[in-house]
N, CA, C and O of each residue as an XYZ file, in Angstrom:
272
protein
N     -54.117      8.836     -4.647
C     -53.635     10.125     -4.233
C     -52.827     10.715     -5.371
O     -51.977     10.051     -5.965
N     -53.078     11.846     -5.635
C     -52.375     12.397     -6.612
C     -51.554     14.165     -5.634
O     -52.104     14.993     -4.908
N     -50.317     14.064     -6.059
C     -49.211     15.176     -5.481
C     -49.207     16.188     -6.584
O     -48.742     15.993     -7.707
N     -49.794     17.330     -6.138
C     -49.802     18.750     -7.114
C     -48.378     19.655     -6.301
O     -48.337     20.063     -5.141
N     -47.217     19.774     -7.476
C     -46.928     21.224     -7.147
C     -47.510     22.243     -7.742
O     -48.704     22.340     -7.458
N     -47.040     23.152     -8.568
C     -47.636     24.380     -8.987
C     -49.156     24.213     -9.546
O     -49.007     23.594    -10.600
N     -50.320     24.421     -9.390
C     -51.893     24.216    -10.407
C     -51.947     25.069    -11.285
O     -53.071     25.571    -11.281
N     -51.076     25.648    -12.313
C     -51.540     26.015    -13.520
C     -52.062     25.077    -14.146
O     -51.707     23.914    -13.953
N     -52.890     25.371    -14.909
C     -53.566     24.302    -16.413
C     -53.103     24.955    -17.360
O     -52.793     26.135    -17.196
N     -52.983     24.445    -18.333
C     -52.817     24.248    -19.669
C     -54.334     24.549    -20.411
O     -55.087     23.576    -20.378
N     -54.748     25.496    -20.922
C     -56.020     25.774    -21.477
C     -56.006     24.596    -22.698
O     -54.953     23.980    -22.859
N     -57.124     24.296    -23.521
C     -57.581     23.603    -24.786
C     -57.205     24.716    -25.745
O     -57.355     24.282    -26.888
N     -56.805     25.897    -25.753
C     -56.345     26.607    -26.596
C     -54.886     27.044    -26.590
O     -54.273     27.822    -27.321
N     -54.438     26.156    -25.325
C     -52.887     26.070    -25.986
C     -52.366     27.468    -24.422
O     -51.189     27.537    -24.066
N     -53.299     28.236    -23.858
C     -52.731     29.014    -22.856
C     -52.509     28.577    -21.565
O     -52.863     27.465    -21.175
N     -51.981     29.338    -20.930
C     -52.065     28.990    -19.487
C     -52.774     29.788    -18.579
O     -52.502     30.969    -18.361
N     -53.930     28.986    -17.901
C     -54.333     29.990    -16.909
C     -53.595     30.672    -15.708
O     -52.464     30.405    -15.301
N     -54.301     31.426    -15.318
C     -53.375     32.146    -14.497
C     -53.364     31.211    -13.091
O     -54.285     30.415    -12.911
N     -52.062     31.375    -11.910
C     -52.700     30.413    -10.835
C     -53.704     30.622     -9.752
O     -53.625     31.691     -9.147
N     -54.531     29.872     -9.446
C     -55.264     30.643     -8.324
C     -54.761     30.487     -7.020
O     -53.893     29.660     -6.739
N     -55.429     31.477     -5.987
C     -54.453     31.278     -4.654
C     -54.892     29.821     -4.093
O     -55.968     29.247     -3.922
N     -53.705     29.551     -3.919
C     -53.924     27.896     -3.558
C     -55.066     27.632     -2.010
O     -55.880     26.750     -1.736
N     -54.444     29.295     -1.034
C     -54.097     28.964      0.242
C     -56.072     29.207      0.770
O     -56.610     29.007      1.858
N     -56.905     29.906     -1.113
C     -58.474     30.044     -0.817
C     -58.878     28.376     -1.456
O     -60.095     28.192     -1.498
N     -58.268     27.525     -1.803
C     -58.686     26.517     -2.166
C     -58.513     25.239     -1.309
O     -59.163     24.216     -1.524
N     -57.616     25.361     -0.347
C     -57.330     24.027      0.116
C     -58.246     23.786      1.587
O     -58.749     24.674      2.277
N     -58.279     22.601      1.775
C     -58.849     21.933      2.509
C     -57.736     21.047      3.865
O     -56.622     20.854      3.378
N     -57.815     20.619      5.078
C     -56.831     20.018      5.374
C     -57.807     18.843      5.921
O     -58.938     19.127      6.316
N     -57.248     17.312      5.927
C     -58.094     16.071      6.270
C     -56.842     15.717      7.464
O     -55.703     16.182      7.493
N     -57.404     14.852      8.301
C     -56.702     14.335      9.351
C     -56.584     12.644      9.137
O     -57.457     11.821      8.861
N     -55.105     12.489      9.388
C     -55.390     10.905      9.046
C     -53.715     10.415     10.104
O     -52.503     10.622     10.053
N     -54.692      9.707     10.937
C     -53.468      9.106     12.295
C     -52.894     10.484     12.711
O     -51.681     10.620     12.553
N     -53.651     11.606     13.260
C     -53.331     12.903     13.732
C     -52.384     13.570     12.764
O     -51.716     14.397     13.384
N     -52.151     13.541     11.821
C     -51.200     14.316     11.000
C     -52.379     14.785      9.674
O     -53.061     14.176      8.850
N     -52.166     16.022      9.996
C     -53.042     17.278      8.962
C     -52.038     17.385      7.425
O     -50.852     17.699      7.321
N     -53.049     16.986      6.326
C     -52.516     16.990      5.408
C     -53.273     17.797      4.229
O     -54.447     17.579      3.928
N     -52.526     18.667      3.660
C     -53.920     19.638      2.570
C     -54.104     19.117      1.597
O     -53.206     18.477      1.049
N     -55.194     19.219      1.140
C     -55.946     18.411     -0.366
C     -56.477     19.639     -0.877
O     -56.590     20.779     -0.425
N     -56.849     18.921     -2.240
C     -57.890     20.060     -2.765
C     -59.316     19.010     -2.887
O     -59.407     17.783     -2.919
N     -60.398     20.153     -2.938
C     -61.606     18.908     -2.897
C     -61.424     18.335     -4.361
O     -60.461     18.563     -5.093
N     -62.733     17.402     -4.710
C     -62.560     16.843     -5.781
C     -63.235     17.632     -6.381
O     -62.621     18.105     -7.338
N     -64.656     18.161     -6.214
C     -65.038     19.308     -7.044
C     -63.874     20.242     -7.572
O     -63.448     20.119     -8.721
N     -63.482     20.982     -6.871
C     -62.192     21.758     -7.658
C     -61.433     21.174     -9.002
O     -61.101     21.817     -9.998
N     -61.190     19.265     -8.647
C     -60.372     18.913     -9.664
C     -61.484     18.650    -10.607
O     -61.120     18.942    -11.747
N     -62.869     18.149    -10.559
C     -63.966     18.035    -11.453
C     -63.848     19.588    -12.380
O     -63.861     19.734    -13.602
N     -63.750     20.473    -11.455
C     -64.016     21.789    -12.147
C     -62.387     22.371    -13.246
O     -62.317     23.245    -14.110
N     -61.516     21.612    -12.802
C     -60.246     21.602    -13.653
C     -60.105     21.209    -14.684
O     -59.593     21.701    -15.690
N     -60.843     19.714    -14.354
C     -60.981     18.977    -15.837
C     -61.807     20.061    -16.625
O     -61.364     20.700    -17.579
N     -62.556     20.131    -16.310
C     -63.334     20.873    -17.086
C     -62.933     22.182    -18.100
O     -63.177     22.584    -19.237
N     -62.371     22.455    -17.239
C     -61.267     24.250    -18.007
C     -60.005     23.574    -18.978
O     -59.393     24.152    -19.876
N     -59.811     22.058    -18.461
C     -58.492     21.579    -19.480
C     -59.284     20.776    -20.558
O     -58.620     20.161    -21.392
N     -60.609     20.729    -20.611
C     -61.728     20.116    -21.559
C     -61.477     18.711    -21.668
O     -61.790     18.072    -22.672
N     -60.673     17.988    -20.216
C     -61.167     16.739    -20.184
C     -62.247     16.642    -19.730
O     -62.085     16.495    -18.519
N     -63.329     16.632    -19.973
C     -64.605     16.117    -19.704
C     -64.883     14.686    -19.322
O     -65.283     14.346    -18.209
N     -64.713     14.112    -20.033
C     -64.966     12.335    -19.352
C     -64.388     12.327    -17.816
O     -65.136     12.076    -16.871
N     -62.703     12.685    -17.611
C     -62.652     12.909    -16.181
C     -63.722     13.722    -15.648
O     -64.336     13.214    -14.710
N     -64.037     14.720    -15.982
C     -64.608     15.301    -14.654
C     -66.080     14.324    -14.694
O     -66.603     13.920    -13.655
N     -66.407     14.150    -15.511
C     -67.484     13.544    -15.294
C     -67.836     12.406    -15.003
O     -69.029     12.108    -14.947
N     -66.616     11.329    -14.699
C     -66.616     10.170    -13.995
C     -66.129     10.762    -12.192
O     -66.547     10.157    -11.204
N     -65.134     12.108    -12.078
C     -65.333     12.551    -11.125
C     -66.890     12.832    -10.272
O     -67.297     12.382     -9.201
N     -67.332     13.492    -10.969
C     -69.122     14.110    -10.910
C     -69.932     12.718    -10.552
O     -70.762     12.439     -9.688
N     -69.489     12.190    -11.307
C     -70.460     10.911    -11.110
C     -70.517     10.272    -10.043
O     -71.558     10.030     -9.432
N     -68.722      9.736     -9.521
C     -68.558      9.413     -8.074
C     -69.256     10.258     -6.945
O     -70.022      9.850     -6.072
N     -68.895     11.280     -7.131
C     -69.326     12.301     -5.555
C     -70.689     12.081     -5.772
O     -71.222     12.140     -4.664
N     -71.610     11.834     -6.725
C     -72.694     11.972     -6.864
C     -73.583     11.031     -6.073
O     -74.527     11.238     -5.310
N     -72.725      9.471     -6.677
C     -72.992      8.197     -5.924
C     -72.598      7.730     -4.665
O     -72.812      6.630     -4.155
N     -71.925      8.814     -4.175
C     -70.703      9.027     -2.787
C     -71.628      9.611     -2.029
O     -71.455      9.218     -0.875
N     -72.780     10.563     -2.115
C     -73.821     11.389     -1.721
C     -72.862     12.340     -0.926
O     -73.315     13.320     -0.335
């Protein structure tokens, strides 16, 4: 489990993207009746990607892939 406050990234060119609205991205999962928000993992696959870690997203990609 990883705890996000604010999701700006840090661009590969040194900027910051702007933030997106969190409240069109999140998801909520249920676990022992208590609702908790996530973001999917695609989203964070698609993060890595804009912060040009690539190997993450693509060991991300890979899981969901083999996850069906």
């Amino acid at each position: 489990m990883e705890v996000n406050g604010g999701i700006e990234k840090k661009l590969p060119d040194g900027t910051w993207e702007t933030p997106p609205d969190i409240d069109s991205l999140k998801q909520c999962i249920e676990i022992v009746d208590v609702r908790i928000p996530v973001l999917s993992l695609k989203n964070k696959e698609d993060t890595y990607r804009k912060m040009g870690r690539i190997e993450q997203a693509d060991q991300i990609k890979d899981w969901m892939e083999q996850s069906g």
